[in-house]
N, C-alpha and C positions, 0 to 999 in steps of 0.2 A: 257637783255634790253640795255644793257652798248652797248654792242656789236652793234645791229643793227644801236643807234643811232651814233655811229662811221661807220658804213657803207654808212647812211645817208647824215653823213657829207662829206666822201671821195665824194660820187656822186654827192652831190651839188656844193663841190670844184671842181670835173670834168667841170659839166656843165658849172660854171662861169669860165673858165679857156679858154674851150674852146670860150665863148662867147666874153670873153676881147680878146683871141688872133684873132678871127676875127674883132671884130669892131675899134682895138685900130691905126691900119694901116689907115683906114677911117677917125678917131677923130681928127690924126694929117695933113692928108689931102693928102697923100699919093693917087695917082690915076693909078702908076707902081707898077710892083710885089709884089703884095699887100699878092698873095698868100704866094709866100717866105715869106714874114717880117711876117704873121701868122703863118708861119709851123716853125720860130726860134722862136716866142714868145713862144709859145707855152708851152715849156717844160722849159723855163722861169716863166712862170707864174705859172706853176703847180707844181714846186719847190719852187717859192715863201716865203709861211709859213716857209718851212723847213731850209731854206739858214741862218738861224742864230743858228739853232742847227747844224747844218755840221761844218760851220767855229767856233762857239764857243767851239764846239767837239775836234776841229785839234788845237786850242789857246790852249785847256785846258791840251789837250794831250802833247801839247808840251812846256809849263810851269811846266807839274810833270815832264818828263823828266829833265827838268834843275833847280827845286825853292825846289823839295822835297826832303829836303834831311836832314842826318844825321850831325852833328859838332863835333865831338870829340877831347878836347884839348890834347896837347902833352904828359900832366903830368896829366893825368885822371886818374894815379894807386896813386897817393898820397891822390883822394879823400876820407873820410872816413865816411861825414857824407853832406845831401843833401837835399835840398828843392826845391818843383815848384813852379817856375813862370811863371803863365800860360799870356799870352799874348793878348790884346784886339784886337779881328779876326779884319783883312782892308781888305777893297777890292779892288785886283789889277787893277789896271789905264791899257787903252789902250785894254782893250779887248771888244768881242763883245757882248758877252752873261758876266750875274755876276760871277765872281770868287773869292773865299776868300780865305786869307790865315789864315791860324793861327799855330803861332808859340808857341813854351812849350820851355822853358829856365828852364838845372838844375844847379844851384848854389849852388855851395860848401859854406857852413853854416861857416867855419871857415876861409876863405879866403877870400868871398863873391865875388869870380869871375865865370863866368858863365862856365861851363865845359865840359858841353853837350847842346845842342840846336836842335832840331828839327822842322823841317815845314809841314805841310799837307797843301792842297788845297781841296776843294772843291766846288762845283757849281750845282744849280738848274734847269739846262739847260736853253735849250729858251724859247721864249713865249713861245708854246703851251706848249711843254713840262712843265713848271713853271703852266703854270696856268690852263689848259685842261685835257691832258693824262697825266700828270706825280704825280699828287696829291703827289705832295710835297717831293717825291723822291729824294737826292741830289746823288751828284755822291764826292767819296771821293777819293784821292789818297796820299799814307805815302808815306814815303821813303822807298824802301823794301831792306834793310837793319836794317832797326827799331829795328826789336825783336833779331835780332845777336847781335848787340850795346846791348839793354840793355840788355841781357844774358852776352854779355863781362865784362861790368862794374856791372856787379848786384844792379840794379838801384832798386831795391824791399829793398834788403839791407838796399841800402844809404838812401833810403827814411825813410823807417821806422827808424832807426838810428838820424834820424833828428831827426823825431818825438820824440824821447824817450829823450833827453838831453834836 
């Protein structure tokens, strides 16, 4: 049923697509190449919806590349004992669709300076995506180096370790 009525809605987007890219050269009073300025609308208008999942797609994509990542201080073999601080998610500024960051801070319990830090991002897509097809889906991206780090410093360890004293 999911199905058809998503079929439904492709061919009514069709049809109004086409319909704006004919009459929209007319509404601004265009009475030259009326055809051209419809045959570029066109596929303007039929991308429409989608044009904020594409570009918040390529924002998002290229924010993990450069925000998700791993922190590891100099003197991280001197830690011996460690606690999280998990960090209250923001949402990064300047983008077009929502993106959140949230960051995990480990802090060495006996120094109480941060020693490791990591970032994720994640996001709900765009409209429709967010609020149509994607029923609530997020899309997530770590650092992928994450699980080497903490296999390097054996953060299972340090944690627990925390916990026990």
């Amino acid at each position: 049923m999911i199905g058809i009525l998503f079929l439904v809605g492709i061919v009514v987007w069709l049809a109004v697509a086409v319909m704006l890219s004919l009459r929209i050269p007319r509404w601004v009073g265009m009475t030259k190449h009326t055809v051209v300025a419809s045959l570029l609308l066109f596929p303007v208008i039929l991308t429409a919806p989608f044009a904020d999942e594409l570009i918040g797609q390529w924002q998002f994509n290229r924010l993990c590349e450069r925000e998700a990542v791993v922190t590891l201080s100099a003197d991280w073999e001197k830690v011996k004992r460690v606690k999280e601080n998990f960090l209250t998610r923001t949402e990064v500024n300047g983008t077009l669709i929502p993106i959140y960051s949230n960051a995990v801070h480990y802090v060495d319990i006996d120094t109480g300076a941060v020693f490791l830090s990591t970032r994720t991002l994640t996001t709900y897509g765009g409209f429709l995506r967010s609020h149509l097809y994607g029923l609530g889906i997020a899309s997530e991206c770590r650092p992928p180096d994450l699980g080497e780090k903490f296999k390097q410093v054996n953060i299972d360890k340090l944690i627990e370790q925390g916990k026990s004293k």
